[in-house]
DRENKOLSE-341153 format. One line per field, with one value per residue (C-alpha): x, y, z; residue number from 1. Coordinates in Angstrom, 1 decimal, always signed. Example, Ala and Ser with C-alpha at 12.3 -4.5 7.8 and 13.67 -1.06 7.14 Angstrom:
BEGIN
c1 c(+12.3 | +13.7)
c2 c(-4.5 | -1.1)
c3 c(+7.8 | +7.1)
k c(1 | 2)
% end
This chain:
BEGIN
c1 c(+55.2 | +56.0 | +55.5 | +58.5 | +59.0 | +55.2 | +56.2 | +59.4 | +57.4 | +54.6 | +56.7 | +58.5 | +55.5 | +53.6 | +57.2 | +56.9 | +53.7 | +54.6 | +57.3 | +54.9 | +52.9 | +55.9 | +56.5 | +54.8 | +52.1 | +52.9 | +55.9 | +54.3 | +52.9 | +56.3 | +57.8 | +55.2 | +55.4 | +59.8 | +58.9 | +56.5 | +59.4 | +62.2 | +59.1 | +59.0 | +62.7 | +63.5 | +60.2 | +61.6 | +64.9 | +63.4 | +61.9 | +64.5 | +66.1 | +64.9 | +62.6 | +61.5 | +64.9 | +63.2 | +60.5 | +60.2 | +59.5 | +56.7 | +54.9 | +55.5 | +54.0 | +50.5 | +50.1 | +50.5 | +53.0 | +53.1 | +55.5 | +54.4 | +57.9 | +59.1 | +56.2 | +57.0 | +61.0 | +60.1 | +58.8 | +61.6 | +62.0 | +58.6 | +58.9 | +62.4 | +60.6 | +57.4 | +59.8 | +62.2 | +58.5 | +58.0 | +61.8 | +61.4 | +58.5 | +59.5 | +62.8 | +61.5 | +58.1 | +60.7 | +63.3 | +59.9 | +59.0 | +63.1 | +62.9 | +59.7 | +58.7 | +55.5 | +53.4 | +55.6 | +55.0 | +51.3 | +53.0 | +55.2 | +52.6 | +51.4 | +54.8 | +55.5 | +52.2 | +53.1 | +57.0 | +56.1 | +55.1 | +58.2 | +60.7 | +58.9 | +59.1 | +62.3 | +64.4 | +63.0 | +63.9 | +67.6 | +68.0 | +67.1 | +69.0 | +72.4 | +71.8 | +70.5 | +67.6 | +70.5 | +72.4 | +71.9 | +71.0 | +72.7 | +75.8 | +75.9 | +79.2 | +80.9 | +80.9 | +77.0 | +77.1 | +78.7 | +75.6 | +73.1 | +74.8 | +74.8 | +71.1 | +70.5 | +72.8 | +71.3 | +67.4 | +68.4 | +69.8 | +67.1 | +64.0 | +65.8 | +66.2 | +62.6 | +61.1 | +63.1 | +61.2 | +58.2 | +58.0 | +61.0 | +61.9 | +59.6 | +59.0 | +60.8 | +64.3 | +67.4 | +68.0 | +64.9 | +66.6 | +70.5 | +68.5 | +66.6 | +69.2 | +71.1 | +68.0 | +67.8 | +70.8 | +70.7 | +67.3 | +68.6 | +72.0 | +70.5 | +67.8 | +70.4 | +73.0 | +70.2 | +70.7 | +74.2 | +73.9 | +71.1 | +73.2 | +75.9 | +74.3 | +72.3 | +75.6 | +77.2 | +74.6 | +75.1 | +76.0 | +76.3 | +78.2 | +81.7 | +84.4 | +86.4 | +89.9 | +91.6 | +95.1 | +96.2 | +94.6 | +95.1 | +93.3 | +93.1 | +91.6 | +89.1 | +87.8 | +88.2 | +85.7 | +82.6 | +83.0 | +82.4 | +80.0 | +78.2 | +75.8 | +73.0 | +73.4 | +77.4 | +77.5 | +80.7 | +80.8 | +84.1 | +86.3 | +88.8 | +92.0 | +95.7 | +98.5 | +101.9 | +102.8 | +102.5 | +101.5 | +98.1 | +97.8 | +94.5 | +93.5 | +89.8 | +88.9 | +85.5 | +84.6 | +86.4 | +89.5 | +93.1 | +93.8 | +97.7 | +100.3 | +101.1 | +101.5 | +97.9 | +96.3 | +98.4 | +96.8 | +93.4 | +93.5 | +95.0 | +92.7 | +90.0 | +88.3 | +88.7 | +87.1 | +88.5 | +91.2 | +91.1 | +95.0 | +94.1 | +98.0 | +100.6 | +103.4 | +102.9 | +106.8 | +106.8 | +108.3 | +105.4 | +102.7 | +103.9 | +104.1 | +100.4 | +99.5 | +100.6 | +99.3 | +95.2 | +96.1 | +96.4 | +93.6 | +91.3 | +90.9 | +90.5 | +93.1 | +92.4 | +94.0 | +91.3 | +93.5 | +92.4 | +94.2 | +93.8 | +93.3 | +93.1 | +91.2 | +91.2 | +95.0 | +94.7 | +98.5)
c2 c(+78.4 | +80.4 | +83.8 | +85.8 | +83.9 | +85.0 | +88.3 | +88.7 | +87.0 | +88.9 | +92.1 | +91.1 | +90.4 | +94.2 | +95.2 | +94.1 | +95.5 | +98.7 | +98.4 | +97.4 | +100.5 | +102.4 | +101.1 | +102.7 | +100.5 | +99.2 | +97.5 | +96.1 | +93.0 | +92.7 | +92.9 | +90.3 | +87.7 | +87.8 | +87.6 | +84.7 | +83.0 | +83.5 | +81.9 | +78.6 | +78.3 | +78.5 | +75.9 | +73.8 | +73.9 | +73.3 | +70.2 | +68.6 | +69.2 | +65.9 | +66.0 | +63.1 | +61.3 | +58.7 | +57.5 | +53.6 | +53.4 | +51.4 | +54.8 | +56.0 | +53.6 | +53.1 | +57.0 | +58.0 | +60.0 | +61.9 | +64.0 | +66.1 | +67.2 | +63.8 | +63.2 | +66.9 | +66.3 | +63.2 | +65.9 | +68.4 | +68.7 | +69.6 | +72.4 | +73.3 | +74.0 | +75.7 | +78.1 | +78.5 | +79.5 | +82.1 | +83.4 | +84.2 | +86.0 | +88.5 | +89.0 | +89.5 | +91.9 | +93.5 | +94.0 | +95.6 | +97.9 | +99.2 | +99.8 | +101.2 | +103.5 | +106.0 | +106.0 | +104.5 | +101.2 | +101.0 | +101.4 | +98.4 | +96.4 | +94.4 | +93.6 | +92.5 | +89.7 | +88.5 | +87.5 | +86.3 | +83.0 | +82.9 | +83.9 | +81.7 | +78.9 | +79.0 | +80.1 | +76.6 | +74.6 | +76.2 | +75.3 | +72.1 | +71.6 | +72.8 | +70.4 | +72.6 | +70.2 | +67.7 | +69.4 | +69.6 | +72.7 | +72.2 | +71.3 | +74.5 | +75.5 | +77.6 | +74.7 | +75.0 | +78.8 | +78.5 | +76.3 | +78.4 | +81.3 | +79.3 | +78.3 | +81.9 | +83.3 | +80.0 | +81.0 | +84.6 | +84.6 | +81.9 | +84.3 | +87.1 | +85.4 | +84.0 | +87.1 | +88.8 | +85.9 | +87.0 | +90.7 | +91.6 | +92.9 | +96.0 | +97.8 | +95.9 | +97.0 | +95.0 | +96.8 | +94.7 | +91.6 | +92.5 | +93.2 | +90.2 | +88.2 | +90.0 | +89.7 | +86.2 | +85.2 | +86.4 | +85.0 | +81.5 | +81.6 | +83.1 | +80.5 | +77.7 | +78.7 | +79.7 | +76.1 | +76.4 | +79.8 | +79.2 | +76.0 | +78.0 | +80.7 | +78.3 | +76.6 | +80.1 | +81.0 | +77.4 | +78.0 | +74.2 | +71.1 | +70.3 | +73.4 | +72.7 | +73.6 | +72.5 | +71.8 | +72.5 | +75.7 | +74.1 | +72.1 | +69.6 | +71.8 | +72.8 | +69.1 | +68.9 | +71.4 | +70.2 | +66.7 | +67.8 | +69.9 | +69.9 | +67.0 | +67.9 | +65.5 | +67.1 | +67.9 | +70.4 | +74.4 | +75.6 | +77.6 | +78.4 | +77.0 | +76.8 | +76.7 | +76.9 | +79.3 | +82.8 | +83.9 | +82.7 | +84.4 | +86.4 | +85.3 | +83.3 | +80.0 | +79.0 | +82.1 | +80.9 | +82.6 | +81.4 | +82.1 | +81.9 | +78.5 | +75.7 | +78.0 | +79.6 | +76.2 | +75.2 | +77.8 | +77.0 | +73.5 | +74.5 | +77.2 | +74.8 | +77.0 | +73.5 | +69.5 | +68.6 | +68.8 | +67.5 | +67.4 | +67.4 | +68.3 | +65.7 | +68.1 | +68.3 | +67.1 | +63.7 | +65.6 | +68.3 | +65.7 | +64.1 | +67.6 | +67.9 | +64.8 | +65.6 | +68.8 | +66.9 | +63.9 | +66.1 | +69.0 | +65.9 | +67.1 | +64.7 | +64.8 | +62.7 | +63.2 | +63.1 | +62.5 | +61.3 | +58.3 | +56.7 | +53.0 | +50.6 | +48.4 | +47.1 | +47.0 | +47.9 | +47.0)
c3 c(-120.0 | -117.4 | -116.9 | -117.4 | -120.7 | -122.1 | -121.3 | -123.3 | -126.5 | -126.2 | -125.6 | -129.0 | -131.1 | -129.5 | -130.6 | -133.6 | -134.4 | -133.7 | -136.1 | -138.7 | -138.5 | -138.8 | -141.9 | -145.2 | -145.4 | -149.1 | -147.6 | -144.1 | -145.5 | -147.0 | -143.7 | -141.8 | -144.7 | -143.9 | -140.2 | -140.4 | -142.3 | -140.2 | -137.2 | -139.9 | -140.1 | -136.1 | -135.8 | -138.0 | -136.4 | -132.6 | -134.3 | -134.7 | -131.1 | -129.4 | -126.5 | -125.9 | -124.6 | -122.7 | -124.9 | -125.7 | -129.8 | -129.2 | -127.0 | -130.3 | -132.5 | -130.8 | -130.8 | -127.4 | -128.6 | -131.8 | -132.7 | -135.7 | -136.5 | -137.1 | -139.8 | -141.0 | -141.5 | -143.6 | -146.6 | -145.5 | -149.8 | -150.1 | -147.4 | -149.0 | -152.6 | -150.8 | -148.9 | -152.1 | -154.1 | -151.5 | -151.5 | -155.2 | -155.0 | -152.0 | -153.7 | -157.0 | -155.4 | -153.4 | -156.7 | -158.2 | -155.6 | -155.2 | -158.9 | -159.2 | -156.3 | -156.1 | -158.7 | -161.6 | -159.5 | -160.7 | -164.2 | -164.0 | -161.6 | -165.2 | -165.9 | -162.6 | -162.9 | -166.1 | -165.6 | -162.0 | -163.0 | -166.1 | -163.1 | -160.2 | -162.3 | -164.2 | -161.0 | -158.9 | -162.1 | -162.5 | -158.5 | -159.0 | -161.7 | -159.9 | -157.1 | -154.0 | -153.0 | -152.5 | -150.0 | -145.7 | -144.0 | -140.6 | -142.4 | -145.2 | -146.5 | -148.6 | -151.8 | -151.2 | -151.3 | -154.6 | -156.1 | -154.9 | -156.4 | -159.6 | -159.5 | -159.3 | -161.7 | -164.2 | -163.2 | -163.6 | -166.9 | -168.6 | -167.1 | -168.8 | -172.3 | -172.1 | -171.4 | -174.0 | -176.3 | -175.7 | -174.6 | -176.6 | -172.9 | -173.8 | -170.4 | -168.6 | -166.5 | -166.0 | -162.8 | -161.6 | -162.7 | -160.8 | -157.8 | -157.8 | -158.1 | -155.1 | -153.2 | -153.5 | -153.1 | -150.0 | -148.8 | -150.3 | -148.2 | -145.0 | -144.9 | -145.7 | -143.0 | -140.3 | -138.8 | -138.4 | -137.1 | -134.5 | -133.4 | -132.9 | -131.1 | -128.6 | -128.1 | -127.3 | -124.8 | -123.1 | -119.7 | -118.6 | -119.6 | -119.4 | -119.7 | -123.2 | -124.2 | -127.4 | -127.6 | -131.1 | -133.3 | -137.0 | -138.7 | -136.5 | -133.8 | -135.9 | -136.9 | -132.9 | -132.6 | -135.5 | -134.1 | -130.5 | -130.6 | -133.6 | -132.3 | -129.9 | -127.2 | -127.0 | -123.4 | -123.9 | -123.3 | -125.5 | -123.5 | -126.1 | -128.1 | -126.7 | -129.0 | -128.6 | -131.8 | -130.0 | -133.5 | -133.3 | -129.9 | -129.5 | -133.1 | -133.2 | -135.2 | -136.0 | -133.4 | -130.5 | -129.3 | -128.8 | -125.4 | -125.0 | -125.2 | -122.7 | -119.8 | -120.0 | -120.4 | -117.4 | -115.2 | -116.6 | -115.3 | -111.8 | -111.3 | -111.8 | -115.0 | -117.2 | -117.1 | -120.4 | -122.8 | -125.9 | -127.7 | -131.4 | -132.6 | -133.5 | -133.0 | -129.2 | -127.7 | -125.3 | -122.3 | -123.0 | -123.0 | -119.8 | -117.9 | -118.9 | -118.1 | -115.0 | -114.4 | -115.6 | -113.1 | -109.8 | -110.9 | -111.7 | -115.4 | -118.2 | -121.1 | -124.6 | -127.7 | -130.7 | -134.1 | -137.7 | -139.5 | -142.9 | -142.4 | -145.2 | -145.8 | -148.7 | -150.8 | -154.2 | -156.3)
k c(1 | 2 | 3 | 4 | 5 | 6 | 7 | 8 | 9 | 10 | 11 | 12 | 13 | 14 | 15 | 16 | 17 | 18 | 19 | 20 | 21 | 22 | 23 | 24 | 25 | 26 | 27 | 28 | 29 | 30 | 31 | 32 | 33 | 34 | 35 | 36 | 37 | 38 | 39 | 40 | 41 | 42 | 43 | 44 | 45 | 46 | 47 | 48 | 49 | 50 | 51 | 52 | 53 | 54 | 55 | 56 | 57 | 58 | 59 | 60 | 61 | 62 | 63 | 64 | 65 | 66 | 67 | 68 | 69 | 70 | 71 | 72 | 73 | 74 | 75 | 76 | 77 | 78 | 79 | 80 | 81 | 82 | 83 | 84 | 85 | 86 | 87 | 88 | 89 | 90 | 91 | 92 | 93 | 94 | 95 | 96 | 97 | 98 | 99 | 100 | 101 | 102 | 103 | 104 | 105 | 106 | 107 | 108 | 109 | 110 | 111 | 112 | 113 | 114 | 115 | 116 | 117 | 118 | 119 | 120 | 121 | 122 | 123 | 124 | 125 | 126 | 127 | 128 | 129 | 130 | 131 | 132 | 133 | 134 | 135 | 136 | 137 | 138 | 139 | 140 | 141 | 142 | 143 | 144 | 145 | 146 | 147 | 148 | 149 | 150 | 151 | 152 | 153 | 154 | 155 | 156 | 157 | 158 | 159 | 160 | 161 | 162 | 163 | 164 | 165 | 166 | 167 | 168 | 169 | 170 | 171 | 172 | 173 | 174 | 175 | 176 | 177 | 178 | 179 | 180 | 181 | 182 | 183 | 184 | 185 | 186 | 187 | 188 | 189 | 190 | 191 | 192 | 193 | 194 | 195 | 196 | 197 | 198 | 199 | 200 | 201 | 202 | 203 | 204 | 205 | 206 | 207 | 208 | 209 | 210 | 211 | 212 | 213 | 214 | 215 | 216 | 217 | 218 | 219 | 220 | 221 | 222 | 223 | 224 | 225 | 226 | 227 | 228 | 229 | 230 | 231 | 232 | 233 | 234 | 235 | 236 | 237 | 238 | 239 | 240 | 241 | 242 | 243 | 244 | 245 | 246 | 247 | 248 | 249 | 250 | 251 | 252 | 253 | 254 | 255 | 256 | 257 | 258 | 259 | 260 | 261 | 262 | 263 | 264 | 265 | 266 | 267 | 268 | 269 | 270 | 271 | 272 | 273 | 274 | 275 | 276 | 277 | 278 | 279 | 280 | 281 | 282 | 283 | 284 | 285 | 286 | 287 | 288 | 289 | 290 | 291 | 292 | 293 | 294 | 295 | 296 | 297 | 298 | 299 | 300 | 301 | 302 | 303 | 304 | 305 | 306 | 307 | 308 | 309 | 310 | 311 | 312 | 313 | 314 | 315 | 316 | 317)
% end
């Protein structure tokens, strides 16, 4: 590792030290048990960028190579439910501490240890239940948000009622319980769409590959865009979307900008700022296509059209 590099880590880690003494030291092993996470999560996401492009399978059956990350990603449910078992507990120990500050904190702390295990447990139950140990980190969407939010709301709700069975829910504060559940969702969601978001920004800070535009800022642009470059060995750098309809001038999809209609894309290719375009509309006129087509021919810039079709294959009467 060279030099410049060990500096900028180890200038992050002193940094980070620092700001752990800053803290009030009842919330500072809070703070370096959230840290050490967000280190799993981006390890576990560098293991799966492939580094070993060249290797023959058999280096890696006799050992000469061995990748732990491969063996690690085979138990990636395991890992999912052991980093799920420590969400719960920092949301719920940090719900606790909101609630309770100074010294009415070591007047709730018995109350804290003896739902930990009734929340711990029924809150990894309730989000297996729902289905959130089925779904794929690097491709986490908004239908997954909404079964997380109902494994929490489930685990929430049936700690609540069996703590109420046994405590009578003497001493015990349903703010605790709202901010828990807040907490969590939070810690649930982050950690589920921290793939996509470290993709994306990697991919952002990219400053090689082939220069991008996409004809066509609908829906079919933005398929364009996940099938491109949401695979590791892509090779693009997105410059941006052209589209004809001035109204979606200046507007952004999936983050990337709109920059103008046929006329701007023309003097992206002539100015040379452009190696591909990609025509994912079917609206696009003949004589339109042809001008292009022209244009890409003498500025040496590939055109393809990507589109989706329904073939069948089997005929059902």
């Amino acid at each position: 590792m060279d030099k410049p590099r060990v500096a900028v880590i180890g200038s992050g880690f002193g940094g980070l030290a620092v700001a752990i003494r800053g803290f009030n030291s009842e919330w500072s092993s809070l703070a370096a048990a959230i840290f050490m996470l967000a280190m799993i999560i981006f390890a576990v996401y560098l293991a799966q960028v492939r580094v070993y492009e060249d290797v023959e399978p058999a280096m890696l059956q006799n050992g000469r190579i061995t990748p732990f990350a491969f063996e690690f990603m085979h138990k990636r449910r395991v890992a999912e439910v052991l980093l799920d078992v420590c969400l719960v507990s920092i949301s719920y120990y940090t719900a606790y501490r909101l609630r309770f500050e100074g010294g009415s904190w070591t007047t709730a702390f018995p109350q804290f240890i003896a739902s930990l295990p009734i929340v711990l447990g029924v809150q990894i139950v309730a989000l297996f239940v729902v289905g959130t140990y089925r779904g794929v980190w690097r491709h986490f969407g908004l239908m997954d948000g909404v079964v997380l939010a109902r494994g929490v709301v489930l685990g929430t709700l049936t700690s609540v009622s069996i703590i109420v069975y046994l405590y009578r829910f003497a001493d015990y504060s349903r703010a605790v319980f709202v901010i828990h559940a807040a907490l969590l969702m939070l810690l649930l969601t982050g950690t589920r769409a921290s793939f996509r978001l470290i993709g994306e920004f990697i991919r952002r800070r990219r400053h090689e590959g082939r220069r991008l535009v996409i004809y066509g800022a609908g829906d079919g642009g933005a398929i364009a865009i996940r099938e491109l470059l949401n695979t590791q060995s892509s090779g693009f750098r997105m410059i941006g979307f052209v589209d004809d309809d001035s109204r979606k001038a200046r507007q952004r999809i999936q983050g990337y900008p709109v920059l103008g209609g046929y006329h701007a894309l023309e003097a992206l290719v002539t100015g040379g700022a452009v190696d591909l375009v990609v025509v994912s509309t079917r609206l696009m006129d003949v004589p339109r296509l042809h001008m292009l087509q022209t244009v890409c021919s003498e500025n040496n810039v590939e055109l393809s059209r990507m589109h989706f079709e329904l073939h069948e294959l089997v005929a059902v009467s």
